[in-house]
MDTraj code that builds the backbone (N, CA, C; nanometers):
import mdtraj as md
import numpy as np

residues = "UNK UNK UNK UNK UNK UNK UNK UNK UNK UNK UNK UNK UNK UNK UNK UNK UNK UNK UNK UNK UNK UNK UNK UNK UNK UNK UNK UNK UNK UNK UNK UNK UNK UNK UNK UNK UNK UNK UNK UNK UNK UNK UNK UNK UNK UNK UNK UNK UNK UNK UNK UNK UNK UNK UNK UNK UNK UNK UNK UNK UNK UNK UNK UNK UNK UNK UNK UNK UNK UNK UNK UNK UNK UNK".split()
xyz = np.array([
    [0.0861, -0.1181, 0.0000],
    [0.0000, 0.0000, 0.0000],
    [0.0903, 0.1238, 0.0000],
    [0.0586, 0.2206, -0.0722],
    [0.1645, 0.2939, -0.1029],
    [0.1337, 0.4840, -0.0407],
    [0.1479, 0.5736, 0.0252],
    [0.1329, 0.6689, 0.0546],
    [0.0200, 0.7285, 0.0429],
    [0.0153, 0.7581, -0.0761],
    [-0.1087, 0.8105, -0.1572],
    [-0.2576, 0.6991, -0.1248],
    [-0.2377, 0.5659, -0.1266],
    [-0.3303, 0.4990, -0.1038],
    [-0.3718, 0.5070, 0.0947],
    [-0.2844, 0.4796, 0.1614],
    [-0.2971, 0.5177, 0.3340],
    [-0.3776, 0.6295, 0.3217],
    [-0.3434, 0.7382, 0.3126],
    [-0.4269, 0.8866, 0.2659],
    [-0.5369, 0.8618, 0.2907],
    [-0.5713, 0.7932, 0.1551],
    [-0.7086, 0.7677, 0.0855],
    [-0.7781, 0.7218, 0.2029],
    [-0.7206, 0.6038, 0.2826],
    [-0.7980, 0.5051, 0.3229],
    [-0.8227, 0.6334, 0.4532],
    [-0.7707, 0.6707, 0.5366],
    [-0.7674, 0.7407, 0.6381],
    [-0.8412, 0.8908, 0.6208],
    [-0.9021, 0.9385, 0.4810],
    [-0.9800, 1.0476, 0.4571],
    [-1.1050, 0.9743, 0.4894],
    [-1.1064, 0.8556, 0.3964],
    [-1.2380, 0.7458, 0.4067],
    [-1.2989, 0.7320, 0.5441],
    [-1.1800, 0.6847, 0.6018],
    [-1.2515, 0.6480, 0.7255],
    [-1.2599, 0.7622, 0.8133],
    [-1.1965, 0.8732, 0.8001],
    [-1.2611, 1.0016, 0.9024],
    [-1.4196, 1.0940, 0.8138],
    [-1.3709, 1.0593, 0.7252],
    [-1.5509, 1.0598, 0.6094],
    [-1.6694, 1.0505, 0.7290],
    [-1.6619, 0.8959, 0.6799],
    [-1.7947, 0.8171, 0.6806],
    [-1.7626, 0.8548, 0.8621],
    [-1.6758, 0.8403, 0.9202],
    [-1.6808, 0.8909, 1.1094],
    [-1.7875, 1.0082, 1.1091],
    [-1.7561, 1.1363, 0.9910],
    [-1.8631, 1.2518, 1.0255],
    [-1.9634, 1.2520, 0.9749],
    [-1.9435, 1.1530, 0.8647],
    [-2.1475, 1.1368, 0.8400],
    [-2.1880, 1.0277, 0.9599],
    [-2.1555, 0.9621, 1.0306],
    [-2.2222, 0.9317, 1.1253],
    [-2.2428, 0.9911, 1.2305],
    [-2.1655, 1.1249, 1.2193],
    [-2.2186, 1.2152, 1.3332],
    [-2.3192, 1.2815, 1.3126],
    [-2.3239, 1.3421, 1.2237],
    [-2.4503, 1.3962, 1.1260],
    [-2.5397, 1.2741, 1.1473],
    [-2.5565, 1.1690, 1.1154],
    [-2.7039, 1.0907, 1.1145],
    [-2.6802, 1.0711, 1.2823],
    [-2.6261, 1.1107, 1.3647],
    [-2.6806, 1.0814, 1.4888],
    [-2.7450, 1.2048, 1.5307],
    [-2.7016, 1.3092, 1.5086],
    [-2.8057, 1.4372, 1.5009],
    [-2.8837, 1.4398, 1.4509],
    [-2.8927, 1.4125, 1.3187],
    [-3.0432, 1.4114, 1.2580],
    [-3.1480, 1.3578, 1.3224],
    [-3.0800, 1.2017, 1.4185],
    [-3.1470, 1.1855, 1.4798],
    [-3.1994, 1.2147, 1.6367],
    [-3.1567, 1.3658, 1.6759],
    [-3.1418, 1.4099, 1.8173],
    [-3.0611, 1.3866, 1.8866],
    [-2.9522, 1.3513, 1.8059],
    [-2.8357, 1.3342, 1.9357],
    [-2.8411, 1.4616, 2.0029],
    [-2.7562, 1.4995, 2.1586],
    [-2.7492, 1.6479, 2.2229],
    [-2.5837, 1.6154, 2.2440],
    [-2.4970, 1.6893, 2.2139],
    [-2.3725, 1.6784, 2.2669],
    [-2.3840, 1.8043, 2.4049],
    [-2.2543, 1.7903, 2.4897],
    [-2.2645, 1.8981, 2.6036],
    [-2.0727, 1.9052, 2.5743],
    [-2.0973, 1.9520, 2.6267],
    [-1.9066, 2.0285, 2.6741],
    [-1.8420, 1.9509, 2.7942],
    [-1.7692, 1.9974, 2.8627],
    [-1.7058, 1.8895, 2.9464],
    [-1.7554, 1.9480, 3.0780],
    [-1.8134, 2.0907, 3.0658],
    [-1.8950, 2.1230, 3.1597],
    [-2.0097, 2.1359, 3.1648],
    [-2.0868, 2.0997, 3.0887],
    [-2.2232, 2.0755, 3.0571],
    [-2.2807, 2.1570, 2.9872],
    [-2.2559, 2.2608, 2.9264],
    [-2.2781, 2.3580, 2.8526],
    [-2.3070, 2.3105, 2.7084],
    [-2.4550, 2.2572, 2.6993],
    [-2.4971, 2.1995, 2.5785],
    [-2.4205, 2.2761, 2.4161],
    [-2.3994, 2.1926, 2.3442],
    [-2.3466, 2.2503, 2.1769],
    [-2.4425, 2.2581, 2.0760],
    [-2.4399, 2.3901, 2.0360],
    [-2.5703, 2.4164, 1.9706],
    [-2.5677, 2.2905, 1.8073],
    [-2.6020, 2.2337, 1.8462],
    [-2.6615, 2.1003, 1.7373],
    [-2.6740, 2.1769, 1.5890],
    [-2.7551, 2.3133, 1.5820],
    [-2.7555, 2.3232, 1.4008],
    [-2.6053, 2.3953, 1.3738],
    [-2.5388, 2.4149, 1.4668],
    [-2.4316, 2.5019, 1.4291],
    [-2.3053, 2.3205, 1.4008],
    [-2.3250, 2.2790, 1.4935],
    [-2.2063, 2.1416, 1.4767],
    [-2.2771, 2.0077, 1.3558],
    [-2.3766, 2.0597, 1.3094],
    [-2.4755, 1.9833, 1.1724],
    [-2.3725, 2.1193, 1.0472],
    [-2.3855, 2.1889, 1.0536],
    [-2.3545, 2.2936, 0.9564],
    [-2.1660, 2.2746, 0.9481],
    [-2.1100, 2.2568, 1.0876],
    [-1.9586, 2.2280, 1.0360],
    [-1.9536, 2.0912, 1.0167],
    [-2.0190, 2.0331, 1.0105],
    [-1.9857, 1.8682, 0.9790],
    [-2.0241, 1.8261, 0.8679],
    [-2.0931, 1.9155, 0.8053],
    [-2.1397, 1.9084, 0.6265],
    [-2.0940, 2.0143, 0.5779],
    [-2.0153, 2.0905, 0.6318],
    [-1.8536, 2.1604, 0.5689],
    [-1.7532, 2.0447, 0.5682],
    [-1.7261, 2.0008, 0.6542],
    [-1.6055, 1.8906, 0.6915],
    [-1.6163, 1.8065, 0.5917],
    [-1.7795, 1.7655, 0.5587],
    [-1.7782, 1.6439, 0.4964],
    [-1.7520, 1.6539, 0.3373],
    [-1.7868, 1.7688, 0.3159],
    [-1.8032, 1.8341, 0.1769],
    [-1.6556, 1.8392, 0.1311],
    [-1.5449, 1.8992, 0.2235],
    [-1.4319, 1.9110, 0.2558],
    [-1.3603, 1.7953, 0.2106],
    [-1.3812, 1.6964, 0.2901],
    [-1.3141, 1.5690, 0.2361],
    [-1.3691, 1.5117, 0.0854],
    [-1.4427, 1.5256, 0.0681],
    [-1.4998, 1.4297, -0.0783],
    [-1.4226, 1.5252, -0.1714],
    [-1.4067, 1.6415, -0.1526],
    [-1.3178, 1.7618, -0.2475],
    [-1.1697, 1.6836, -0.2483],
    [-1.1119, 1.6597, -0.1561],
    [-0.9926, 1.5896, -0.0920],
    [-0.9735, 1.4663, -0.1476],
    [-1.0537, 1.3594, -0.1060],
    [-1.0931, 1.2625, -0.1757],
    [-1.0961, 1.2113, -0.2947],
    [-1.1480, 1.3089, -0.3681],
    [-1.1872, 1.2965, -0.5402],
    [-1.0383, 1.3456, -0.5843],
    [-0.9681, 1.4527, -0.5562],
    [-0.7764, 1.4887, -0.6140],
    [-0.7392, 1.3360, -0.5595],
    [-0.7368, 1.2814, -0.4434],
    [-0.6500, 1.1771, -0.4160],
    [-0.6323, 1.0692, -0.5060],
    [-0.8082, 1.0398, -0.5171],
    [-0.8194, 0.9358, -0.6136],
    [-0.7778, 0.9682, -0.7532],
    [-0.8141, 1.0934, -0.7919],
    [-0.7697, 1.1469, -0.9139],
    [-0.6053, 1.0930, -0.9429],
    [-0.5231, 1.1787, -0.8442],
    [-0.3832, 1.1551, -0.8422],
    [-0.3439, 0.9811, -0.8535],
    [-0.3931, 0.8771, -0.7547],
    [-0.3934, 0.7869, -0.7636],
    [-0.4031, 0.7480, -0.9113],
    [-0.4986, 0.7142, -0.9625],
    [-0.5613, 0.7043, -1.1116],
    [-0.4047, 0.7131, -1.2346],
    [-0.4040, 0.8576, -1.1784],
    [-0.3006, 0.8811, -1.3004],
    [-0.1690, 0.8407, -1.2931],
    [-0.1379, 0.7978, -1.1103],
    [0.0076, 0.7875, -1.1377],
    [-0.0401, 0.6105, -1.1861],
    [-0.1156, 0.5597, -1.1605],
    [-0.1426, 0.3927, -1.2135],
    [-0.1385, 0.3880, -1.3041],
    [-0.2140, 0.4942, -1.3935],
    [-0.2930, 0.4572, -1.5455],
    [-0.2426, 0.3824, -1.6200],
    [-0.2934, 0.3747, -1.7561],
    [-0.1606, 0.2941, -1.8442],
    [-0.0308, 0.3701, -1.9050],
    [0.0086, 0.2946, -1.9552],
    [0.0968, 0.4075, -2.0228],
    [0.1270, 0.4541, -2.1599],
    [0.1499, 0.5652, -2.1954],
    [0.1040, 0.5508, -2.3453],
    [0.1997, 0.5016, -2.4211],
])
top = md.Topology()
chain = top.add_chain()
for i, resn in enumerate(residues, 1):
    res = top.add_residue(resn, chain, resSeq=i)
    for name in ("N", "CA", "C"):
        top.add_atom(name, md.element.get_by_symbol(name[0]), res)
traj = md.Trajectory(xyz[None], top)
């Protein structure tokens, strides 16, 4: 497995980590702070579908890059 591929795998899996944070809000999750000071839920829904948007941007060059250094050759 080669640099570029680790990457990949480790964007992947912090990915799909924040869409499951997102579907646990969607479904009412409440987060709090370490002092109880609840986190406003549409504001941490709104950076986590930045984040997520973020990576698939990330994602799509990696694979891109991947792709081409494989391709065939002419």
């Amino acid at each position: 497995m080669t640099a570029s591929d680790t990457e990949l795998a480790r964007f992947k899996a912090a990915r799909d980590t924040a869409i499951h944070r997102l579907r646990l809000i969607e479904q009412g999750a409440q987060i709090v702070y370490e002092d109880g000071t609840p986190v406003d839920m549409a504001s941490e829904k709104a950076r986590l579908e930045e984040v997520v948007a973020g990576m698939d941007r990330r994602i799509a060059r990696l694979e891109l890059a991947a792709a081409k250094a494989t391709g065939p050759l002419n």
